[in-house]
C-alpha positions, 0 to 999 in steps of 0.5 A: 704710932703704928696703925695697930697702936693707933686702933688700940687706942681708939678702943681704949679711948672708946671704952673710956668714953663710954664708961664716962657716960655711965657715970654722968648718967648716974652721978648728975640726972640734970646732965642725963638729960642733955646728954640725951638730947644732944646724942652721941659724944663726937669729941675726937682729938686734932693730931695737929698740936702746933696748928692746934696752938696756932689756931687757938692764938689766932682765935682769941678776942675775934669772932670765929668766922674771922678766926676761920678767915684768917686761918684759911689765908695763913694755911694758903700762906703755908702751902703746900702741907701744914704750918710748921715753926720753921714756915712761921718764922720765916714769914715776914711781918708783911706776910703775917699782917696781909693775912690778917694777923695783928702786931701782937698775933704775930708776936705770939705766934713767933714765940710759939714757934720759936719756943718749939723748935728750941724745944723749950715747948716739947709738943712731941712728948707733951702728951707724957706729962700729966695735966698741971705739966702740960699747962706749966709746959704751954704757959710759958708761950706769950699769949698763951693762958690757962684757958687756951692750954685747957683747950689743948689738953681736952681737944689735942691730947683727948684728956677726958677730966678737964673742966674750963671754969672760966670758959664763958660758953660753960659758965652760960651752959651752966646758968641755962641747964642748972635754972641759975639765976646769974653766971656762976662764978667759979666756986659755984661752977666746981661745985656744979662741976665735981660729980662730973670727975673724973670725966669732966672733958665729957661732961663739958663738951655736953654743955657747949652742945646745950647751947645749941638746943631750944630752951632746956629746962629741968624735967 
């Protein structure tokens, strides 16, 4: 993508947020208020969609600073430049556990990359395909779930209609904005969910960010 292309897309994108904005604003006055409080929305895409993958293997049953510690010490591991299949695979096991990485972890992460340099997982082209594809691509990865191909779709390829139900951060954000009295469950998070569409990626960024506000309370 040439640097014209590249700000073709940034404007479409633009445009795309902010038609998105009008709409959640319109179609649910509880979210218009998070939405408020929180301000602009400042989800941009990792152009990075194997160390995103890698990261999101990394992250998972940790917490995020033991995450971030152990994705440090693999990028000094990978020095000079970015992790690559080729540089994953050619690290020993040794290698891979002194930075932190667990028997398993290394076994996802080994399949990842193999998966990608046979071009089994096509990361190159996979912004072709449409949202169940791209899950269908991904999920064939050891380790890899619904969640976590969810994740890429919103926060790699930018995919503005993404609503990650079973995510525990949303289902919180829900029960805290919507005055809930449990976690809803994911018949009750659709519901929530459905006038967001088709700009459901936005709408669920603005709930992750409502965690980190005082206590919020419908009007």
């Amino acid at each position: 993508m040439d640097g014209r292309q590249f700000l073709h897309f940034m404007n479409v994108n633009e445009i795309l947020v902010r038609d998105g904005l009008r709409h959640l604003r319109g179609a649910d006055p509880i979210l218009r208020q998070v939405i408020d409080c929180v301000g602009p929305f400042r989800l941009k895409p990792h152009s990075d969609r194997f160390g995103s993958l890698v990261r999101s293997i990394i992250s998972q049953q940790i917490s995020g600073s033991a995450a971030q510690s152990i994705r440090r010490r693999l990028e000094r591991l990978a020095a000079p430049g970015r992790i690559t299949p080729e540089k994953l695979l050619r690290f020993s096991s040794e290698a891979l556990r002194s930075v932190g990485l667990s028997g398993q972890k290394q076994t996802y992460l080994r399949d990842l990359a193999g998966k990608v340099q046979r071009s089994e997982v096509r990361l190159r082209s996979i912004a072709r395909r449409d949202d169940e594809g791209v899950i269908a691509e991904l999920i064939q990865v050891k380790g890899i779930g619904v969640w976590t191909a969810q994740m890429f779709l919103m926060f790699s390829l930018g995919r503005l209609d993404v609503f990650p139900h079973d995510d525990l951060g949303i289902r919180n954000a829900l029960r805290k904005i919507y005055n809930l009295p449990e976690l809803p469950d994911k018949k009750a998070s659709q519901r929530i969910a459905e006038p967001w569409r088709p700009y459901a990626t936005i709408a669920s960024w603005y709930c992750w960010r409502s965690l980190e506000l005082p206590d919020f309370e419908d009007g």
